[in-house]
N, C-alpha and C positions, 0 to 999 in steps of 0.2 A: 673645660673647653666651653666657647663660648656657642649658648643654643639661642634662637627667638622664644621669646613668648607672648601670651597675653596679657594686655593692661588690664589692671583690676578696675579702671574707670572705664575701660570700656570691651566686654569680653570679646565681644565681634573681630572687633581689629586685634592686631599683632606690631608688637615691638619693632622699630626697624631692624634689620639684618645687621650683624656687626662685619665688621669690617675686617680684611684679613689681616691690617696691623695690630688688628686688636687681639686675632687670633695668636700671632707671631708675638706679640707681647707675652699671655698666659702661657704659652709654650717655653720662652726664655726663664718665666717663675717657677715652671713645673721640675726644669731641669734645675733648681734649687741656687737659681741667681737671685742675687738681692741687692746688687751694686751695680750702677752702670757709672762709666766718665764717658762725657759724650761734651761736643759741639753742634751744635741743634743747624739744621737747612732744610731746602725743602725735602730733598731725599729722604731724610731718616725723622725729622720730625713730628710725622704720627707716629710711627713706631715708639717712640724716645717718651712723647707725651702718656702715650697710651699706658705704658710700662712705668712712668714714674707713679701713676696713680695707682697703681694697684698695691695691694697692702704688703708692708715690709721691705719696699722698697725704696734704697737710697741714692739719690741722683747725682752726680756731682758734675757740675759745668765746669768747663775748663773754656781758656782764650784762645787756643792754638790747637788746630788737629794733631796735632805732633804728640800733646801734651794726654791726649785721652789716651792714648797707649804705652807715652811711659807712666802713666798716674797707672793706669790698670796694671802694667810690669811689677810698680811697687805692692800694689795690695797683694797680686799674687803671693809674691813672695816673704810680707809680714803675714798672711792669713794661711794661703795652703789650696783658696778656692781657686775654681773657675774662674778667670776676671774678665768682663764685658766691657767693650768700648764701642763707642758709634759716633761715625761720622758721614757726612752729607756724599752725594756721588763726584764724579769729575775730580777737581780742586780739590775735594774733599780728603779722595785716596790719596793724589798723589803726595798731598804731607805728607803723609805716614809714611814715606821711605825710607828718611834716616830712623827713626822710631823699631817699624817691624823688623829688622834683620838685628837687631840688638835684642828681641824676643824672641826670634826664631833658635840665634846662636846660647841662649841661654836656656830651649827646650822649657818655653815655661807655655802652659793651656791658657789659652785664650781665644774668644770667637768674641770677632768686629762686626757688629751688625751696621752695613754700608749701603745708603742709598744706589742704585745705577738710573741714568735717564731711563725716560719713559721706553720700553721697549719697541713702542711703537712712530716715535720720535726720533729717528737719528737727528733729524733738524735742530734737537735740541746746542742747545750753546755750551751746555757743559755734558757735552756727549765725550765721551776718551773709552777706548778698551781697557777695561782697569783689568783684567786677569794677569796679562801678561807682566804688568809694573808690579804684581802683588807676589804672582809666583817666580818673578827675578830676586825678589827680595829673602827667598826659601820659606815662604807663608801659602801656605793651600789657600786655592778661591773655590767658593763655591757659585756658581751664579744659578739663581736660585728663579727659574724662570717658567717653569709647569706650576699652574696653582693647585695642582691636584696633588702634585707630588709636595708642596711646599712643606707640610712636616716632618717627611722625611728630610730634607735640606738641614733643615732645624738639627735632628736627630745627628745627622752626621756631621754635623760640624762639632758637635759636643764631643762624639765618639771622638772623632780625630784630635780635638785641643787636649782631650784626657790623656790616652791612651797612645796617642806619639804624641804625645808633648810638643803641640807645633801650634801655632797662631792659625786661626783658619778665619777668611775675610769671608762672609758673607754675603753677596749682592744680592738684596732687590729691587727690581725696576718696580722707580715711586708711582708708575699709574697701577700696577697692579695690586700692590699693597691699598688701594682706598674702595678693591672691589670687594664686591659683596661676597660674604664667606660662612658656610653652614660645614661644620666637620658631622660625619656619620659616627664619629665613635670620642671617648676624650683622647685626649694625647697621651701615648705612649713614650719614656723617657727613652735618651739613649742607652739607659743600664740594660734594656734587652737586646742589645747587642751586643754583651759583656758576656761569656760563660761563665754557667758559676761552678769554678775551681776553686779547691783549696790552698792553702798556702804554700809555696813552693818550695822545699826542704834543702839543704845546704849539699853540694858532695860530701860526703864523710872524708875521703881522701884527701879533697882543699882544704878540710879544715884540720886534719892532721898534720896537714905542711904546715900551714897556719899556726897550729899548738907546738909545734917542732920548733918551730922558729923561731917564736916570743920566748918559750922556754930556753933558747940558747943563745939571745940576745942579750948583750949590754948595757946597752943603753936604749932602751926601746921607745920610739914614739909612732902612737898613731894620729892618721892623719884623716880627721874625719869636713865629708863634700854632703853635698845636698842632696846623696842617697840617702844616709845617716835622718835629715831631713825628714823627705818624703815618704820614709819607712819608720819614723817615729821612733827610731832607735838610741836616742841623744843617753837613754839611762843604762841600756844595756850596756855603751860601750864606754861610758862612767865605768862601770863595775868590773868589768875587762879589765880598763886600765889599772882601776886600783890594784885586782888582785896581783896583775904581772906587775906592778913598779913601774908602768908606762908612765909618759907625760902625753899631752894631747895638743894634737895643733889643727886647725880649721883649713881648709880653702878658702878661695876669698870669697866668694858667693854665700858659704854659708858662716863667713864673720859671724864672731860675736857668740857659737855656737858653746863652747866650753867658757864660757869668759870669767863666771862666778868659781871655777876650778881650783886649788889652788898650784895646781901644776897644769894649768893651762897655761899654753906658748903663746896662744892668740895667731893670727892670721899665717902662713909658711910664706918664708922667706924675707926678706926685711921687712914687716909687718911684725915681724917677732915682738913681742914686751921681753920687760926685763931680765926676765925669768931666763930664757933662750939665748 
């Protein structure tokens, strides 16, 4: 987190204060992002600046608000991470209509870090209530408007795009983000919000229906979806299939998953290859 200090050219004086996008920046790193697609305005453009400069970080500009959130849908989904997008306040959310509810429907983690007019400004010109246009769309907002509380905002938007799997829009109002900002402690990630549990064991029962079943099928195929995925399980249930004489076929989402198989179907339902 970021603190003041002393210039070594002059011990007397002190550093300027950093600023709380600069804060909301290092907080976005901590939480282990490293990728933003963003459209730059005035809303979100300290933030975006602030956040491409720091180390390991990869920016990517796109032409269309639209486009930072389906470029973030894709990386989610070739990588496994968090995906970041940012776009400007007003005009800025309301692209993202068609965009968010094709991420929300798809349960994939993401947090939009989005400019709002000045708080203090209604006058402004691109003043709109984005909560409502955002959680129409089935995307959590957060408006992120106590600077005291602002890390925590940060924290929960991570918590919620991880752990229900939902898009959550971020607003802060652009004058607040340029004020001056000292944290008393570093930033604490969203993981302490996570219990820590161990791994969640199978019914015995489900999975004797389960061994019943495959054992007394004929022609058996499984069909494995973006749990399989998200649980890294793509070799255990390789070895499933081979032992029962399965064949394997994907959903469409997680295409491509058995593809190198050689009794893989490829996608269910007319997606089939030849094999099916």
């Amino acid at each position: 987190m970021l603190v003041a200090t002393r210039s070594p050219h002059n011990p007397s004086s002190t550093a300027p204060m950093p600023k709380l996008y600069e804060a909301l920046a290092e907080a976005f790193l901590a939480e282990a992002v490293d990728t933003q697609f963003v459209l730059m305005g005035d809303g979100n453009m300290h933030w975006s600046t602030a956040f491409a400069k720091l180390p390991g970080v990869h920016t990517v500009h796109v032409r269309h608000e639209h486009c930072t959130v389906a470029a973030a849908t894709a990386y989610n989904v070739a990588t496994g991470k968090v995906a970041v997008a940012s776009v400007t306040c007003g005009p800025g959310v309301t692209q993202l209509m068609t965009a968010l509810p094709a991420a929300v429907r798809a349960r994939l983690p993401m947090v939009v870090f989005a400019g709002e007019s000045p708080i203090n400004a209604k006058f402004y010109n691109q003043y709109i209530d984005q909560a409502p246009l955002v959680t129409a769309t089935g995307a959590h907002y957060i408006a992120a408007h106590s600077v005291p509380r602002m890390m925590d905002y940060v924290r929960e938007a991570f918590h919620i795009a991880k752990y229900e799997r939902c898009p959550v829009v971020l607003g802060v109002p652009y004058d607040l983000q340029k004020l001056e900002y000292m944290a008393n402690q570093p930033y604490e990630t969203s993981a302490i919000y996570q219990p820590k549990v161990g791994r969640m064991q199978p019914d015995p029962e489900i999975v004797a229906v389960a061994v019943e079943r495959l054992a007394t099928a004929k022609r058996p195929i499984i069909l494995g979806g973006r749990g399989v995925l998200w649980s890294d399980a793509r070799d255990a249930v390789i070895r499933l299939a081979d032992r029962c004489g399965a064949l394997l076929s994907n959903t469409l989402p997680a295409r491509g998953l058995f593809h190198d198989h050689p009794f893989g179907l490829g996608t269910t339902g007319s997606y089939f290859t030849s094999l099916g």
